[in-house]
C-alpha positions in Angstrom: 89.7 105.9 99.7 91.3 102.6 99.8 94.4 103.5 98.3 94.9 106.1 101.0 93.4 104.2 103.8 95.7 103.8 106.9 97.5 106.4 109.5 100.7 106.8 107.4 100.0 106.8 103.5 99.2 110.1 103.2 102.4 111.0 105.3 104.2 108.9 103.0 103.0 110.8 100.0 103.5 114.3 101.3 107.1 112.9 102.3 107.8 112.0 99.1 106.7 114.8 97.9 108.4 117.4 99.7 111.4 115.6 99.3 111.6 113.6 96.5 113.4 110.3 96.6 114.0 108.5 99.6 115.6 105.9 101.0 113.6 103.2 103.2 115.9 104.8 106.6 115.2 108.7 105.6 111.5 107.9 104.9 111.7 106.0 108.4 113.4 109.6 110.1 111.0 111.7 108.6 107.6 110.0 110.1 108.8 109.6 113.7 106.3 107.1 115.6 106.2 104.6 112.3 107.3 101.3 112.7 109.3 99.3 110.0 107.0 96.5 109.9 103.6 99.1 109.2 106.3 101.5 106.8 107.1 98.1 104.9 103.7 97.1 104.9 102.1 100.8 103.4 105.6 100.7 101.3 104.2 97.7 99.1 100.8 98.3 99.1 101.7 101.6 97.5 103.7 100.2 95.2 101.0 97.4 94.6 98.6 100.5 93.8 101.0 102.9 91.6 101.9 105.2 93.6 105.1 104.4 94.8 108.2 103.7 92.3 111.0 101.1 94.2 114.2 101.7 92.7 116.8 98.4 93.8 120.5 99.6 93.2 122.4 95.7 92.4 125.4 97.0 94.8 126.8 95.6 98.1 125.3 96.9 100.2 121.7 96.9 98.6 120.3 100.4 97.7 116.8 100.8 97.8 115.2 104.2 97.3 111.4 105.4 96.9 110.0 107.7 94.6 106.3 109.1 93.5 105.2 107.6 90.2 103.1 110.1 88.0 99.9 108.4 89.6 101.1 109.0 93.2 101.7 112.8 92.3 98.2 113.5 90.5 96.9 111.9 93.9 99.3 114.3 96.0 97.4 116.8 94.1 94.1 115.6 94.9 94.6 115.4 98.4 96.0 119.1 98.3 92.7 120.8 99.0 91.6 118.0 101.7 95.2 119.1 103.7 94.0 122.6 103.0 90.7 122.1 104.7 91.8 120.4 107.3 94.8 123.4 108.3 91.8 125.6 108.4 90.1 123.0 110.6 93.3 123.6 112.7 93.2 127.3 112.7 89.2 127.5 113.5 89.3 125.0 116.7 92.5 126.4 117.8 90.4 129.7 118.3 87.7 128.3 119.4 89.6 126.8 122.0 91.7 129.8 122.6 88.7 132.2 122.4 86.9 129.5 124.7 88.6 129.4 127.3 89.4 133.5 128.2 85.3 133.3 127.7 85.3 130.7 130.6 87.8 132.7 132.8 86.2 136.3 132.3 82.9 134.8 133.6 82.3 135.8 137.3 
């Protein structure tokens, strides 16, 4: 759980994912509310733990992209039944809620 452990790792992963490389500014657009300081931060942790590849292009200016390494993947898989469960977590309070509150309006 450590590996995954903070707000935006996961979101990073399915990122990645979804749409393959990425550069530090599109990974930045695509999880709106992340700062640069935490995205750095997760960034290197990642890539501390194998699951993030950081590619430095030696051009002016610098080129950095992002990519899943074969570790970060078989964890994307991994975590594909917990996003699963927790979409039909989504569904089922969502109806509750829904289903809740005509109950609360159709009592006299």
């Amino acid at each position: 759980m450590d590996v995954v452990a903070g707000k935006w790792k996961s979101l990073i992963l399915w990122e990645l994912h979804h749409y393959g490389t990425r550069r530090f500014a599109e990974l930045r657009r695509g999880l709106p509310g992340v700062s640069e300081k935490m995205l750095i931060q997760h960034l290197r942790e990642m890539e501390e733990d194998g699951l993030v590849h950081r590619e430095v292009y030696r051009e002016v200016p610098p080129k950095v992209e992002y990519s899943l390494t074969e570790h970060g993947v078989s964890l994307n898989a991994a975590l594909a039944s917990l996003g699963e469960w927790g979409t039909e977590r989504i569904r089922r309070i969502g109806a509750e809620k829904v289903f809740g509150d005509v109950a609360a309006t159709a009592r006299p």
